[in-house]
C-alpha distance (Angstrom), angle and dihedral (degrees) to the residues before:
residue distance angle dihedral
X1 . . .
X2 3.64 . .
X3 3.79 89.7 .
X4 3.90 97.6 50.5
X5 4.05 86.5 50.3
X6 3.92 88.1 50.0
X7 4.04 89.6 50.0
X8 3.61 90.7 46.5
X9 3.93 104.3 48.0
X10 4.00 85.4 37.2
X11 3.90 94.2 52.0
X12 4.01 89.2 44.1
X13 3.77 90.7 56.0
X14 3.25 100.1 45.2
X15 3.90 88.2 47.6
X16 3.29 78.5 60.2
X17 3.67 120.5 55.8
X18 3.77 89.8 31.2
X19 3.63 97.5 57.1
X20 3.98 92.6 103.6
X21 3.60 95.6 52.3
X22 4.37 90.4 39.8
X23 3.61 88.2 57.7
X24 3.91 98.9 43.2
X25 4.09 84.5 49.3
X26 3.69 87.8 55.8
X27 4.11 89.2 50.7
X28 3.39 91.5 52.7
X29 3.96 98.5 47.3
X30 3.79 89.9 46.9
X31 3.72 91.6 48.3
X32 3.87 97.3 39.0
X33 3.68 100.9 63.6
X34 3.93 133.8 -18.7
X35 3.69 125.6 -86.2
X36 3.77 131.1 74.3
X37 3.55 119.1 -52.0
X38 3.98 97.6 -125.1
X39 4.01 126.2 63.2
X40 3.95 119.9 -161.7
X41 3.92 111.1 -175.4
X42 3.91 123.7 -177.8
X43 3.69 112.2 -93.7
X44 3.87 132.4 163.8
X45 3.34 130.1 -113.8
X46 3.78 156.9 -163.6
X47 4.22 102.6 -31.7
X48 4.04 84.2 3.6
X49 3.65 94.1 -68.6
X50 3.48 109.4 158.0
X51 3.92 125.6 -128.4
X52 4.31 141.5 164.2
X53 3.59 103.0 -94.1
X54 4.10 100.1 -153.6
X55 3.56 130.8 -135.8
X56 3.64 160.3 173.8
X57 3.59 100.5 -103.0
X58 4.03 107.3 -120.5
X59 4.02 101.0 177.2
X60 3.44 134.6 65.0
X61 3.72 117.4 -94.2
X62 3.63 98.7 -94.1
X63 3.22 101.9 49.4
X64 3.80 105.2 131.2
X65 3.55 84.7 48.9
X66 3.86 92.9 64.8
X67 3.80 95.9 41.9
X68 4.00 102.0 84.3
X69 3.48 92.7 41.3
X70 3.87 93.3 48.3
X71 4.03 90.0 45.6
X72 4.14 90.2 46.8
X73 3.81 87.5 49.6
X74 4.12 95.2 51.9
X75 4.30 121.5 36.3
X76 4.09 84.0 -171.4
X77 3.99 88.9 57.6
X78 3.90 93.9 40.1
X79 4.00 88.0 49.5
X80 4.13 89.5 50.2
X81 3.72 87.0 41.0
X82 3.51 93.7 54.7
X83 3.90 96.3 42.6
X84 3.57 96.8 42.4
X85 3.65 107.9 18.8
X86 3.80 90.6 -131.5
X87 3.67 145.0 59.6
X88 3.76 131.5 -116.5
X89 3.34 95.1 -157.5
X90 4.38 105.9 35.8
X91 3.54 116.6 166.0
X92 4.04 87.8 -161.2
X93 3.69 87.6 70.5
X94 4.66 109.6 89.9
X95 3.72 126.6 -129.1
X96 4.43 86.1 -105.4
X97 4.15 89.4 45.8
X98 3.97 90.3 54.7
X99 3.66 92.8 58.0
X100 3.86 92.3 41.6
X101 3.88 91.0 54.2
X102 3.79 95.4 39.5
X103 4.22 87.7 59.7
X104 3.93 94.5 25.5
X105 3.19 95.7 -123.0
X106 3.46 87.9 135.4
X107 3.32 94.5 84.2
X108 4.08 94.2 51.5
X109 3.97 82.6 116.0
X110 3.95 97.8 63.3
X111 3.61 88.5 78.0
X112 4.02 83.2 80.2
X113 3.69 81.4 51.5
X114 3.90 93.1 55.0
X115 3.93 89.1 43.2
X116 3.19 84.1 59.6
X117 3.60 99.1 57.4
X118 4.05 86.8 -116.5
X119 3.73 92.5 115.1
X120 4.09 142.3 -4.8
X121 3.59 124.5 -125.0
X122 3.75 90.5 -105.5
X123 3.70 132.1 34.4
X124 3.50 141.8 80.7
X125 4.20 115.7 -24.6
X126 3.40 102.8 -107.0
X127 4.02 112.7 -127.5
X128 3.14 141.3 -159.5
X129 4.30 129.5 -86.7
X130 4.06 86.8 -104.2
X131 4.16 94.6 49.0
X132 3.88 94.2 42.7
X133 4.13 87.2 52.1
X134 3.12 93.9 41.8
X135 3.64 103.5 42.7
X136 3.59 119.6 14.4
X137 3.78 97.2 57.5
X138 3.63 107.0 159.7
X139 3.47 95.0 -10.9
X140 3.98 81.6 69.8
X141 4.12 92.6 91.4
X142 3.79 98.9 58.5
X143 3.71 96.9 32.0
X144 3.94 94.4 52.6
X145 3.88 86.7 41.6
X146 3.96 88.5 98.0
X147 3.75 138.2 33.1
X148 3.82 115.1 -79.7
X149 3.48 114.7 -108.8
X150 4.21 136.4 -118.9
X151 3.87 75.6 -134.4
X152 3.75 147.9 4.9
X153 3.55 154.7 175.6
X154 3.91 87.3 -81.3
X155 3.39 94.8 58.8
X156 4.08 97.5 39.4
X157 3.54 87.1 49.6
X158 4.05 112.3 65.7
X159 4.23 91.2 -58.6
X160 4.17 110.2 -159.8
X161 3.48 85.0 9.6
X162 3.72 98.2 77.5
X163 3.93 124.4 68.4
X164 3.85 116.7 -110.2
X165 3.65 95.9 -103.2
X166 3.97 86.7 60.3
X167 3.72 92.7 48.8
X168 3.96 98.8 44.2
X169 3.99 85.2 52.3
X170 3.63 90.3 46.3
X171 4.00 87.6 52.5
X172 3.89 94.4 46.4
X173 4.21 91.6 42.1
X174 3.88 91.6 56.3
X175 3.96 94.1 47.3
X176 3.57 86.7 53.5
X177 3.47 104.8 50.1
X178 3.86 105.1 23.0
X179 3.93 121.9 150.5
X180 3.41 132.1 162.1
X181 4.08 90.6 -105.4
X182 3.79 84.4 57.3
X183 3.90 86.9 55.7
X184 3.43 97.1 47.2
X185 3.90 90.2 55.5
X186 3.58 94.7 54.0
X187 3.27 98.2 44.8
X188 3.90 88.1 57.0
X189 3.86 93.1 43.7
X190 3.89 84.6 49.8
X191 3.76 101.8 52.6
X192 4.35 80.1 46.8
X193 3.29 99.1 57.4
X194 4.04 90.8 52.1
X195 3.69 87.9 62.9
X196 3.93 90.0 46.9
X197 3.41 105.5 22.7
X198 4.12 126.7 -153.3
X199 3.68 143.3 175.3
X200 3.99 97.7 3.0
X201 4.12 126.0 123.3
């Protein structure tokens, strides 16, 4: 309870105070390339329920179009795409999107889903169908025993610079030993690492 009412009044103030610089992100998405402004993708949640996970969109409109033909063109990008479900270096991603991914402010619009009671502001990232398959395995249960998170340990913690093994023990480790202290620490390490950003693409 006391955690929901923390990710509540938290999400509200920073709705808040960053309301200028939300809606001058949206200008510049709108204006930067064509498509809508917002991007809600699959992702699983809390006891694998599923929910839209919403974003800043960062690619150009048609970018599932592009991706098989990019991946048929490259083995070395269908081998990262399969391993990491992602690519460092994605041409589908626009000049604006880099610099919202690089500072993760991006994901600015998932305090909706934390209103919502989709997510908290820290947990576990919540993935995708394909990543929790694929990666979890039986460390689904106890990872997907709390809401996923706007951030995390993960991400505080070197983000797509650590291997998957690191992360998915990351993931399980906070779960286990979560407190609200814990929170608070991430949450300043977070808002940190947007100033001097590390590890994201």
């Amino acid at each position: 309870m006391e955690k929901r009412l923390f990710d509540i009044v938290f999400s509200l103030l920073v709705m808040i105070l960053a309301l200028p610089f939300f809606l001058l992100c949206v200008l510049i998405v709108k204006c930067s390339s064509s498509g809508p402004v917002f991007y809600a993708h699959p992702r699983v949640g809390r006891h694998g329920k599923s929910f839209s996970c919403w974003k800043f969109r960062t690619m150009y409109r048609d970018a599932d179009a592009r991706l098989k033909p990019l991946l048929a063109s490259d083995p070395a990008l269908m081998s990262e795409w399969k391993t990491y479900f992602k690519l460092k270096v994605d041409p589908r991603i626009t000049r604006f999107g880099k610099f919202l991914r690089k500072t993760s402010l991006d994901e600015l619009p998932q305090f909706y889903n934390v209103l919502k009671g989709d997510m908290s502001i820290v947990g576990p990232r919540p993935l995708t169908v394909e990543e929790v398959t694929y990666y979890l395995k039986e460390k689904a249960p106890t990872i997907l025993s709390v809401k996923p998170g706007l951030t995390s340990l993960w991400i505080t913690r070197g983000r797509n610079r650590l291997s998957l093994d690191q992360r998915i023990a990351m993931e399980e480790y906070y779960v286990t030993h979560r407190t609200f202290w814990l929170d608070c620490k991430l949450i300043g390490k977070t808002i940190w690492l947007m100033i001097c950003p590390k590890g994201a693409y």
